[in-house]
Phi, psi and omega in degrees: 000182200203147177266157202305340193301295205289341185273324188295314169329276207304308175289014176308279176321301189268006150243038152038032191227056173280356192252348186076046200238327216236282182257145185260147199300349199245025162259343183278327190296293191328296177311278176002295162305300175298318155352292160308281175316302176280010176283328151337272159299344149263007141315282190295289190316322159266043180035045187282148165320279215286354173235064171240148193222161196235125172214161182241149164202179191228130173284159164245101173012132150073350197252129179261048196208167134250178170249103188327313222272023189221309175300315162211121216281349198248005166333140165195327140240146167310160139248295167202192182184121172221156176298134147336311171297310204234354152109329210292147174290148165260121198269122185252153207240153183272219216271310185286338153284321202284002126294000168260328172260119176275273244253101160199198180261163206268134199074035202225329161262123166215144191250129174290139125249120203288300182302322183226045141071066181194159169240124168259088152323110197272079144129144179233165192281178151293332161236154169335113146299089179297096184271133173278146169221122176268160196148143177299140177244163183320161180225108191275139171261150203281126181295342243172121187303343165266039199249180186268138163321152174285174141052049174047058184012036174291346207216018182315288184316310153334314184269306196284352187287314194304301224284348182278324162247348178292316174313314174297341196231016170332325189283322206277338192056085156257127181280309175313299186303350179272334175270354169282313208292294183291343153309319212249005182272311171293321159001287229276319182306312188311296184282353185270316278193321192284295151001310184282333174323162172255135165241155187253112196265116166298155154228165213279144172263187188299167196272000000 
C-alpha cells in the first residue's frame, strides 16, 4: 500500500501540475475518495477476493439475535454465514420468510436487519454457538493525504490512472465520458483480479 501523499506526488507529473499551481492536495483527496468508494463496489459486485474478510462470533444460549455492530465492528455485505460445529449453512432469508417459518432447526435461518443493527435467528440452540461469517467490510475513504491506501495497494495504479483522467476532463462535465471512465476502471479490476476468484464447480457424486 502507498500513502495517498505519495500517488498525488506521482499524479503531479502526468497533470503537468509539480509545482501545485492548478489542483490542491485536498481537491486530488476528493477525487480520490470517490475513486475509492466506487472501486469498492465493484470489488463486491464481482465478488473479487482479496476484498472479503472472514470473522467469527458466538451466539447466546437462548437469545435470538446478535448485535451486527459489536459482533463485527467493520460489516458492510453478507457474503454467507454456517456453524461452526457442524459446517451446515445458515441461510439468509428477508423480513417476509423469517416471519413465516414456523417449523425448523434452530440456526438454520437468518434474517439482517440493518435498521436495527442485528442478525436475527429463527430458533437458537440452548447452549453458546460459533457462527462463521464471511463477508465485505466497510471501506473508510482516507481522511487525509496521509492516511493510507485500501485493499494492501493492489489497485493503487488503477485509482491513480481514474483520478488522473476524470482530473483531465474535469472542465469539461461530460456526463458520457464519467460512465465511460468508470467502465474501463472495472475493466481494468476485472482483467487484473478476476482470474483469482473461487469458482464453484459441481462434482460428480456416485455412480
Amino acid at each position: 500500500m502507498a500513502l495517498i501523499s505519495a500517488l498525488i506526488s506521482e499524479l503531479r507529473v502526468e497533470l503537468a501540475d509539480e509545482a501545485s499551481t492548478r489542483w490542491s492536495d485536498a481537491t486530488l483527496l476528493l477525487v480520490f475518495k470517490k475513486a475509492i468508494r466506487r472501486a469498492n463496489r465493484i470489488l463486491q459486485r464481482n465478488g473479487i477476493q482479496f476484498a472479503k474478510k472472514h470473522a467469527t462470533f458466538t451466539t447466546t444460549a437462548n437469545v435470538a439475535y446478535v448485535t451486527l455492530s459489536t459482533v463485527i465492528t467493520d460489516f458492510d455485505v453478507m457474503i454467507c454465514m454456517t456453524r461452526d460445529d457442524d459446517k451446515t449453512a445458515i441461510t439468509i432469508i428477508d423480513e417476509r420468510e423469517y416471519d413465516s417459518i414456523v417449523d425448523t432447526d434452530a440456526l438454520a435461518f437468518a434474517y439482517i436487519d440493518y435498521g436495527n443493527d442485528r442478525i436475527y435467528f429463527k430458533d437458537t440452540e440452548s447452549s453458546a454457538e460459533v457462527v462463521n461469517v464471511h463477508y465485505y467490510p466497510t471501506v473508510t475513504a482516507p481522511t487525509a493525504v496521509s492516511s493510507s491506501t485500501p485493499w494492501a495497494g493492489r489497485i493503487d495504479d488503477i485509482l491513480m490512472e481514474y483520478v488522473a483522467i476524470r482530473m483531465k476532463n474535469i472542465d469539461e462535465m461530460d456526463v458520457t465520458f464519467d460512465r465511460s471512465l468508470m467502465q474501463d476502471m472495472e475493466n481494468q479490476i476485472l482483467l487484473a483480479y478476476q482470474p483469482n476468484s473461487c469458482i464453484m464447480s459441481e462434482t460428480r457424486g456416485w455412480l
